[in-house]
N, CA, C and O atoms as a GROMACS GRO file, in nm:
protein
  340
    1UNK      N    1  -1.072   0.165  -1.692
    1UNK     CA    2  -0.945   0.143  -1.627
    1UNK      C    3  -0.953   0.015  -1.543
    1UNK      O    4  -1.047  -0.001  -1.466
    2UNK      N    5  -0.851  -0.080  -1.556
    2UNK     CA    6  -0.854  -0.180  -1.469
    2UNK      C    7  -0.775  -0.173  -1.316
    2UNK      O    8  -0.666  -0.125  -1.284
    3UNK      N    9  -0.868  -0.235  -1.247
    3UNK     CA   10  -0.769  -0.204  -1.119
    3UNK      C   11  -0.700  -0.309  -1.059
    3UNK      O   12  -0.735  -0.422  -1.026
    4UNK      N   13  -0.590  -0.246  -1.051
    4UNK     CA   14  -0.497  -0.359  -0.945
    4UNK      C   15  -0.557  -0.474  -0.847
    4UNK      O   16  -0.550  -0.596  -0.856
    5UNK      N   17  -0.636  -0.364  -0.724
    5UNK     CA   18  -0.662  -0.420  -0.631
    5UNK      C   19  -0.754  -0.338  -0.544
    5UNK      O   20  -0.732  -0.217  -0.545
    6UNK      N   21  -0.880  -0.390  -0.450
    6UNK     CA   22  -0.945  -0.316  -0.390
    6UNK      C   23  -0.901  -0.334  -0.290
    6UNK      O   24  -0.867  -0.437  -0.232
    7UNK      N   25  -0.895  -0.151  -0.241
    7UNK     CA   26  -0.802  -0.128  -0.086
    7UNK      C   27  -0.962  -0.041  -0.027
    7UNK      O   28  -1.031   0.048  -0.078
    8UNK      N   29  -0.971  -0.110   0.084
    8UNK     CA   30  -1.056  -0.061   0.180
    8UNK      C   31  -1.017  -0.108   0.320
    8UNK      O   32  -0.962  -0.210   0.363
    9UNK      N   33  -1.082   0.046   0.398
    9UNK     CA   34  -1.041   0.017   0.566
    9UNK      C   35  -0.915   0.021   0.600
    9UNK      O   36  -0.880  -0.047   0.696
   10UNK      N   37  -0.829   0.092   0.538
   10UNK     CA   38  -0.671   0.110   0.604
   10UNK      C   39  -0.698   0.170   0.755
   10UNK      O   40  -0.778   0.261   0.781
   11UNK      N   41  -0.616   0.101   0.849
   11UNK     CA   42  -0.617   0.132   0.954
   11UNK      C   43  -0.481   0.114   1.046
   11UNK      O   44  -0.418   0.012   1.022
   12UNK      N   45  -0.439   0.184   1.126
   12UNK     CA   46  -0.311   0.215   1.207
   12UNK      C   47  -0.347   0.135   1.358
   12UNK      O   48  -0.459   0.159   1.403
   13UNK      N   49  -0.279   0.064   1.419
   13UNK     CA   50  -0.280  -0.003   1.563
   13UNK      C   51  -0.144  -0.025   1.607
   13UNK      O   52  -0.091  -0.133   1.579
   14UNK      N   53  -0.088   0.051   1.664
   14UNK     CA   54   0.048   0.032   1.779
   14UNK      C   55   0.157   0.022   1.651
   14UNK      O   56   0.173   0.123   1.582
   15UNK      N   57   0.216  -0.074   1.625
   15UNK     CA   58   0.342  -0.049   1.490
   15UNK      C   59   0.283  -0.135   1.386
   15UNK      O   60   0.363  -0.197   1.316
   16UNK      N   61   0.150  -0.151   1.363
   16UNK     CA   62   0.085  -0.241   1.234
   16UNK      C   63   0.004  -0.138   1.182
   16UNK      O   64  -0.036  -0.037   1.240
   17UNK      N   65  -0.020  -0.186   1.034
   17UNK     CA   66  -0.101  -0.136   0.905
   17UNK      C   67  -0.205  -0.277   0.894
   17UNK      O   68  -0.161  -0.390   0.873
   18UNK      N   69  -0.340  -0.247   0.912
   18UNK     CA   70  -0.400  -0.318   0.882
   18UNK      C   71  -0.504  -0.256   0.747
   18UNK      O   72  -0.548  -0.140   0.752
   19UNK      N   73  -0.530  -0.334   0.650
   19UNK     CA   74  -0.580  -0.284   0.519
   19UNK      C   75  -0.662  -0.451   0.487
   19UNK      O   76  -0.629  -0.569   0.488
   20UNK      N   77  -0.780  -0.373   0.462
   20UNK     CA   78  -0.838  -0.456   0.357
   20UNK      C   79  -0.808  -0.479   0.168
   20UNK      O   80  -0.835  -0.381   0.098
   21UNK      N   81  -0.768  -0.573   0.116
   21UNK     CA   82  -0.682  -0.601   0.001
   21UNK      C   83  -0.778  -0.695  -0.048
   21UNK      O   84  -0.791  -0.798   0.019
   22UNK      N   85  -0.848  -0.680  -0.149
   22UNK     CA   86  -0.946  -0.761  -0.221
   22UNK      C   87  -1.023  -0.856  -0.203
   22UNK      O   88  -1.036  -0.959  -0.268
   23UNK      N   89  -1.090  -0.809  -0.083
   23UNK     CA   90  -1.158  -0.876   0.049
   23UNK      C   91  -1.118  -0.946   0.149
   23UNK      O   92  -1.189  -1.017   0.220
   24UNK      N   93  -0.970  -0.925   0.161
   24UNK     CA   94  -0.895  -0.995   0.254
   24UNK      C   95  -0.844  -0.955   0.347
   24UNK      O   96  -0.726  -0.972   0.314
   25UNK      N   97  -0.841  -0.902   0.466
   25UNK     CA   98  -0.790  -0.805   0.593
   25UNK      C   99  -0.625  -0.887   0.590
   25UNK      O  100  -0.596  -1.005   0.609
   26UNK      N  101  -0.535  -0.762   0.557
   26UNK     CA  102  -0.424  -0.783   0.569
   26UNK      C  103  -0.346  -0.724   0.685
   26UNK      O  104  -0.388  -0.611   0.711
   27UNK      N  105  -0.245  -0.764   0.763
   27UNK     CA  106  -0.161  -0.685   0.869
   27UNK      C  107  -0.029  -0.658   0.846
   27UNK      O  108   0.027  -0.768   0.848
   28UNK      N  109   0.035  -0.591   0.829
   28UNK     CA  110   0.182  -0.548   0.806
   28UNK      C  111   0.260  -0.504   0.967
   28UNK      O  112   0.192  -0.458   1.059
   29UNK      N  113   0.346  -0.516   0.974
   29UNK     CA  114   0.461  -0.480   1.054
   29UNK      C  115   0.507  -0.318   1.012
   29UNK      O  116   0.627  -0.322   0.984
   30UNK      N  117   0.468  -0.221   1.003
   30UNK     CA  118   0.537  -0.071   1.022
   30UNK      C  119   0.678  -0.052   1.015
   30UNK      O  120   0.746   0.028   0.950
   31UNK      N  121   0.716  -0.174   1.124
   31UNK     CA  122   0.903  -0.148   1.122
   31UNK      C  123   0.950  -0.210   0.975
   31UNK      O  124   1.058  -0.186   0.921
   32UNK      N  125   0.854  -0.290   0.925
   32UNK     CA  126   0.940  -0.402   0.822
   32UNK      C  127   0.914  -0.302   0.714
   32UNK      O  128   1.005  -0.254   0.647
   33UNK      N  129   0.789  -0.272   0.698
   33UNK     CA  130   0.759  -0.187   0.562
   33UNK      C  131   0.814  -0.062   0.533
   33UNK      O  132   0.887  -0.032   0.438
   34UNK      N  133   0.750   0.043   0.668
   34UNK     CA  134   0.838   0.208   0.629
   34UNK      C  135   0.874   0.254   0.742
   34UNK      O  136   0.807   0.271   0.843
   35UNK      N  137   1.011   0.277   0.718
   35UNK     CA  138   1.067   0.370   0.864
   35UNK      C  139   0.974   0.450   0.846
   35UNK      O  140   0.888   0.405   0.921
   36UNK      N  141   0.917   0.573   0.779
   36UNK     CA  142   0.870   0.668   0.768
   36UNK      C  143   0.738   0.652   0.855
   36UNK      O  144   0.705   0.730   0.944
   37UNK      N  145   0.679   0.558   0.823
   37UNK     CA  146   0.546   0.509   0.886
   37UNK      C  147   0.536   0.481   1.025
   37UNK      O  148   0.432   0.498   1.087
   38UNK      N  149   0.633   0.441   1.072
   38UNK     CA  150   0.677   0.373   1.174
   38UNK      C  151   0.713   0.473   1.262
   38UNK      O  152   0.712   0.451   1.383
   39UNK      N  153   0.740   0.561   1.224
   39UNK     CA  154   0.773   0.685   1.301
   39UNK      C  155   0.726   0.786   1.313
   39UNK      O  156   0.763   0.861   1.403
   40UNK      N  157   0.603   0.828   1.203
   40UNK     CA  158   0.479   0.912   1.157
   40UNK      C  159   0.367   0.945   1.283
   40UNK      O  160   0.309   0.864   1.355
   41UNK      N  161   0.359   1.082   1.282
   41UNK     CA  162   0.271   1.130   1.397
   41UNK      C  163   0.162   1.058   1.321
   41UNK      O  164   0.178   1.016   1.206
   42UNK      N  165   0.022   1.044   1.410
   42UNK     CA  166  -0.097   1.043   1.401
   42UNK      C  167  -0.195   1.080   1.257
   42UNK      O  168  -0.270   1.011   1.189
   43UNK      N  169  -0.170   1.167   1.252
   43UNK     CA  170  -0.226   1.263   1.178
   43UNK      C  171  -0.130   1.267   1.019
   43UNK      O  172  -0.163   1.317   0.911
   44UNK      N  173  -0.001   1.193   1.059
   44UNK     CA  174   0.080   1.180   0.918
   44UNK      C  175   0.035   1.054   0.862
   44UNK      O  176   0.048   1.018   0.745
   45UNK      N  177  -0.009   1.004   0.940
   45UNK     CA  178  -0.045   0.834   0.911
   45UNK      C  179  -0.148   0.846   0.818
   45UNK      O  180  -0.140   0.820   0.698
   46UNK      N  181  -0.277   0.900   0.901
   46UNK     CA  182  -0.403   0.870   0.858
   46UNK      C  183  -0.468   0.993   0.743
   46UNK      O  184  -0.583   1.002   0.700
   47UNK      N  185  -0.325   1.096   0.711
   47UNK     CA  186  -0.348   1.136   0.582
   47UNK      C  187  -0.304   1.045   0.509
   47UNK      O  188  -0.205   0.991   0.560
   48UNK      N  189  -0.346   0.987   0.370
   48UNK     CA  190  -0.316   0.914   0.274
   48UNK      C  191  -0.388   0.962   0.194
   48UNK      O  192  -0.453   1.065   0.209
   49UNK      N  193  -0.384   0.869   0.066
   49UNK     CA  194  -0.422   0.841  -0.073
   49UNK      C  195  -0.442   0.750  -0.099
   49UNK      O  196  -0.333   0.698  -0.121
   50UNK      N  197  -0.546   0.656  -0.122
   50UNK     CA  198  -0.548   0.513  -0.218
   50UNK      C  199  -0.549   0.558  -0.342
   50UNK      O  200  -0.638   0.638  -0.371
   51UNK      N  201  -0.446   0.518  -0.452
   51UNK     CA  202  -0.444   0.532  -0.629
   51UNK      C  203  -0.590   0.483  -0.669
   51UNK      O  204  -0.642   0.379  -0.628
   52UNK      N  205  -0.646   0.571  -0.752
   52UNK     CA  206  -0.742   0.526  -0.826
   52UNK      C  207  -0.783   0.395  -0.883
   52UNK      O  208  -0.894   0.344  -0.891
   53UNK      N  209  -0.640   0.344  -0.930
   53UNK     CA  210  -0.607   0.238  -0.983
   53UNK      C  211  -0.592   0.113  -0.886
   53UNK      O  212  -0.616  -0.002  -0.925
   54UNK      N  213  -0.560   0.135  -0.793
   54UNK     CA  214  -0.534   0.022  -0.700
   54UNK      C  215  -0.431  -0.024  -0.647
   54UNK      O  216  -0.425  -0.121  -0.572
   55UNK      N  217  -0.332   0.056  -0.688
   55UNK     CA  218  -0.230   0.033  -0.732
   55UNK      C  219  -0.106  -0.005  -0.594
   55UNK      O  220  -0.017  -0.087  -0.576
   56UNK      N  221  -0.181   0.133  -0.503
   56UNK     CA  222  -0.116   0.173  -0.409
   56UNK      C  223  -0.162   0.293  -0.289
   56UNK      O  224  -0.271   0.350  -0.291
   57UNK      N  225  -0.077   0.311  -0.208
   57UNK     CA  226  -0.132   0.412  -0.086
   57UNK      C  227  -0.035   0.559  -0.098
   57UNK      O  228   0.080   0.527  -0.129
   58UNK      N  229  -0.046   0.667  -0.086
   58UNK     CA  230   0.035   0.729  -0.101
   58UNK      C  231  -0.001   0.855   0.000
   58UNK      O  232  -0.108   0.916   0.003
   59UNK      N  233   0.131   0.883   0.094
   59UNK     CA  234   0.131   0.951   0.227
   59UNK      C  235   0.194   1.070   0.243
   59UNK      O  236   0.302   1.088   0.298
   60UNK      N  237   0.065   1.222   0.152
   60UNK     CA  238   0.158   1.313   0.117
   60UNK      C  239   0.223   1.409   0.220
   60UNK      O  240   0.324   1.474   0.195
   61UNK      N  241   0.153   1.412   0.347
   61UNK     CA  242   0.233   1.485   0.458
   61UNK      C  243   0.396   1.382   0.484
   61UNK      O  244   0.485   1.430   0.554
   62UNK      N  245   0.408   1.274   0.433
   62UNK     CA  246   0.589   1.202   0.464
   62UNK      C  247   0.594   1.182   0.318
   62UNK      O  248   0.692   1.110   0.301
   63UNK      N  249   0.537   1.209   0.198
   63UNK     CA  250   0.637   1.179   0.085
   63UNK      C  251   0.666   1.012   0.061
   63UNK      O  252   0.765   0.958   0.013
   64UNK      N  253   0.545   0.953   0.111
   64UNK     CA  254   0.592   0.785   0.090
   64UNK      C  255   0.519   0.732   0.041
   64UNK      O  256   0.410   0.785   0.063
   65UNK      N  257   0.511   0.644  -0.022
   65UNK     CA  258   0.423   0.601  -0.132
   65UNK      C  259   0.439   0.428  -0.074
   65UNK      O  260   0.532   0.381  -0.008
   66UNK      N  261   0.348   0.375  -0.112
   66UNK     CA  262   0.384   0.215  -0.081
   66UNK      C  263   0.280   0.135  -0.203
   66UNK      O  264   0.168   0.183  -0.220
   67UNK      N  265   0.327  -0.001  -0.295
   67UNK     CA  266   0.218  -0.060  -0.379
   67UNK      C  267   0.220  -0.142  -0.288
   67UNK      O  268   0.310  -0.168  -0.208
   68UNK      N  269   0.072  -0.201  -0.303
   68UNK     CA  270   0.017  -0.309  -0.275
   68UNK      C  271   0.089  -0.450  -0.300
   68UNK      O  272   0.116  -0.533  -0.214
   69UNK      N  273   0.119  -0.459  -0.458
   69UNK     CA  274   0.154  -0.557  -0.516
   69UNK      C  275   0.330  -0.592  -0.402
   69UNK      O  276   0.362  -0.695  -0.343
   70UNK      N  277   0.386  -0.492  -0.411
   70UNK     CA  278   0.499  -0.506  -0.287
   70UNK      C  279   0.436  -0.518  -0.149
   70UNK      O  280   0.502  -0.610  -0.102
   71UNK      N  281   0.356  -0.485  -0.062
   71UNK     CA  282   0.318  -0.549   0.056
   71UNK      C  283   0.308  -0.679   0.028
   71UNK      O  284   0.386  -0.758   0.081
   72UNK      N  285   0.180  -0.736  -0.089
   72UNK     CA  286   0.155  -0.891  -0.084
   72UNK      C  287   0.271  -0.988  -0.151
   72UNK      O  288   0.251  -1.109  -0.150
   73UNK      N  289   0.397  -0.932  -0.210
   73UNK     CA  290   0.507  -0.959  -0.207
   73UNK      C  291   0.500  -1.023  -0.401
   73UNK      O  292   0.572  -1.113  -0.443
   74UNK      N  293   0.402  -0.952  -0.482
   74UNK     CA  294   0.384  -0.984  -0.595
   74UNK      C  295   0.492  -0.912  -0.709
   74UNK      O  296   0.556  -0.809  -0.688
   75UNK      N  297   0.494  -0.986  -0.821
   75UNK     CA  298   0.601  -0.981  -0.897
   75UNK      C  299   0.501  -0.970  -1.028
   75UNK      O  300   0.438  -1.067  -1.069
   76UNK      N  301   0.496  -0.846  -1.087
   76UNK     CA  302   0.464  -0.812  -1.209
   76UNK      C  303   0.535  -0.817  -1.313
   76UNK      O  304   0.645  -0.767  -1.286
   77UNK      N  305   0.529  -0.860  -1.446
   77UNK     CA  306   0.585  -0.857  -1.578
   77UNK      C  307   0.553  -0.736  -1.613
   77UNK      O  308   0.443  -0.689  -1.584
   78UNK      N  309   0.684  -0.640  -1.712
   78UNK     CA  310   0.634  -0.500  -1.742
   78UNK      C  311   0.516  -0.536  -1.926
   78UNK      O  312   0.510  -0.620  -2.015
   79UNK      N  313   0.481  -0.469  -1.906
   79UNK     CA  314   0.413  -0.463  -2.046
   79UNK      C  315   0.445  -0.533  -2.157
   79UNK      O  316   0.394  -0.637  -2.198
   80UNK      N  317   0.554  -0.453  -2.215
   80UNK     CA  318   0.669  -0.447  -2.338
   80UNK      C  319   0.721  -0.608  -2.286
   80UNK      O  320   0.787  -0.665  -2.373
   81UNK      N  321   0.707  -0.661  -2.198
   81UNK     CA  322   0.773  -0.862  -2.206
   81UNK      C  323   0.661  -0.917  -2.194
   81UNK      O  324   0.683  -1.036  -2.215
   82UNK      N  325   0.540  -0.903  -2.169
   82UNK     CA  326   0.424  -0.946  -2.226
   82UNK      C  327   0.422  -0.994  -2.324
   82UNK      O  328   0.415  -1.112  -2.359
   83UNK      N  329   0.432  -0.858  -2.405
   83UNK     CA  330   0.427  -0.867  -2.591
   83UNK      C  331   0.536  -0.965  -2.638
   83UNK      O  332   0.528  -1.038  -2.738
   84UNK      N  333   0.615  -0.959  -2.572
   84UNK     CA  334   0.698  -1.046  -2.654
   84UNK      C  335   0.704  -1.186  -2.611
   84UNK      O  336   0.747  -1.273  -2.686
   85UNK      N  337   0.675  -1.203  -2.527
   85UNK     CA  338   0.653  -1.399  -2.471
   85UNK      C  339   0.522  -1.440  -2.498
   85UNK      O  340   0.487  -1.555  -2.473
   0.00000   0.00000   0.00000
């Protein structure tokens, strides 16, 4: 399986997401990314999921899911327009 992206060290500080993203320490804004997050007890936060794949984080005590490729503001081609260009 190929992976997206290596997510290590997600971490919560005051209204930021800080995550390591394919050796790169990234910081997000909470308010910009997820109300949900942004408003998330303690303990809702720092349950997650990193996808196997890389893909993404996923926050099953709030039901929120977030990709990576949307934090670093990336634009994927689907498959099926691959093949054809």
């Amino acid at each position: 399986m190929n992976k997206f992206h290596k997510i290590k060290n997600l971490e919560f500080e005051s209204d930021w997401l800080t995550i390591e993203i394919d050796g790169k320490i990234q910081k997000f804004d909470l308010n910009k990314i997820s109300s949900k997050l942004s408003s998330a007890s303690d303990i809702e936060k720092t349950t997650y999921e990193i996808s196997p794949s890389g893909y993404g984080v996923h926050w099953p005590l709030l039901d929120e899911d977030i990709s990576i490729d949307g934090l670093l503001g990336i634009r994927r081609r689907p498959e099926c327009e691959k093949l054809r260009a």
